[in-house]
N, C-alpha and C positions, 0 to 999 in steps of 0.2 A: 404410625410413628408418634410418637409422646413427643409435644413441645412445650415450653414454657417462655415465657414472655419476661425480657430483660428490659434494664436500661444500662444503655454504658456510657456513662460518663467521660468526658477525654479533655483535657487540659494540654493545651499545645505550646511548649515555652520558646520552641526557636520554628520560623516557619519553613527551612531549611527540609524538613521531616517532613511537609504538606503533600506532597506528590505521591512518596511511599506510602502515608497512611490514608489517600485515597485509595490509591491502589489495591490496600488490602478490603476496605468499604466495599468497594466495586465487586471482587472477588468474591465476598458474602451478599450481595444483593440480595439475593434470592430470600434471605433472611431480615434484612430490611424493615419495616413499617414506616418508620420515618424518622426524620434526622434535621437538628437546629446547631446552627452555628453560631456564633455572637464572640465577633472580635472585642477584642479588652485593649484598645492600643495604650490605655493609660497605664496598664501593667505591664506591656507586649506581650498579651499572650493572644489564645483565643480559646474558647468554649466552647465544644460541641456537645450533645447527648443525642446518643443512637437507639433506637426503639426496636427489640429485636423479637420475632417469634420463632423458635428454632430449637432443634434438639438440644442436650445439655450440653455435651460434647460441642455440637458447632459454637456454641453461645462461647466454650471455655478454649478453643480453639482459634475463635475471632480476639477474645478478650488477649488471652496470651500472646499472640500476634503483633496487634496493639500497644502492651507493657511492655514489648521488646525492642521497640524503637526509641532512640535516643530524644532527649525532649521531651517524652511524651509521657503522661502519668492520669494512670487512669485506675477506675473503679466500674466492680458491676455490681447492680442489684439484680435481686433475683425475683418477679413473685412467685408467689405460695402457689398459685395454681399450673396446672399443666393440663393441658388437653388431649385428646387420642385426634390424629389429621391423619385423614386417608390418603395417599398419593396415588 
């Protein structure tokens, strides 16, 4: 299976959404690497970036996910590489 390595960005403006967008975290674990949060209370927001290894589809699957929750505005990058991972 082909995966390639993300980062997703997420900017949280109301923390009302924080439970949902765990929720969906959780549900991608498995795709995971790691993950920084950094609250903004000066702004009230908060800051996470998510480190993903995972096929395309999951990566655009989590992402969409994600941008469909109220509050919530996010971005992914992509890198250039991608690797064959045996399961």
């Amino acid at each position: 299976m082909e995966t390639r390595i993300a980062l997703i960005g997420i900017v949280v403006e109301n923390k009302d959404c924080i439970e949902k967008l765990n929720a969906i975290l959780h549900e991608y674990g498995e795709y995971i690497v790691g993950r920084m949060g950094i609250p903004y209370p000066k702004r009230h927001v908060s800051v996470i970036s998510v480190v993903v290894d995972a096929p395309n589809d999951m990566i655009s699957a989590l992402s969409g996910k994600l941008g469909m929750l109220p509050h919530v505005n996010i971005k992914t990058v992509y890198s250039k590489l991608s690797s064959t991972v045996e399961k």
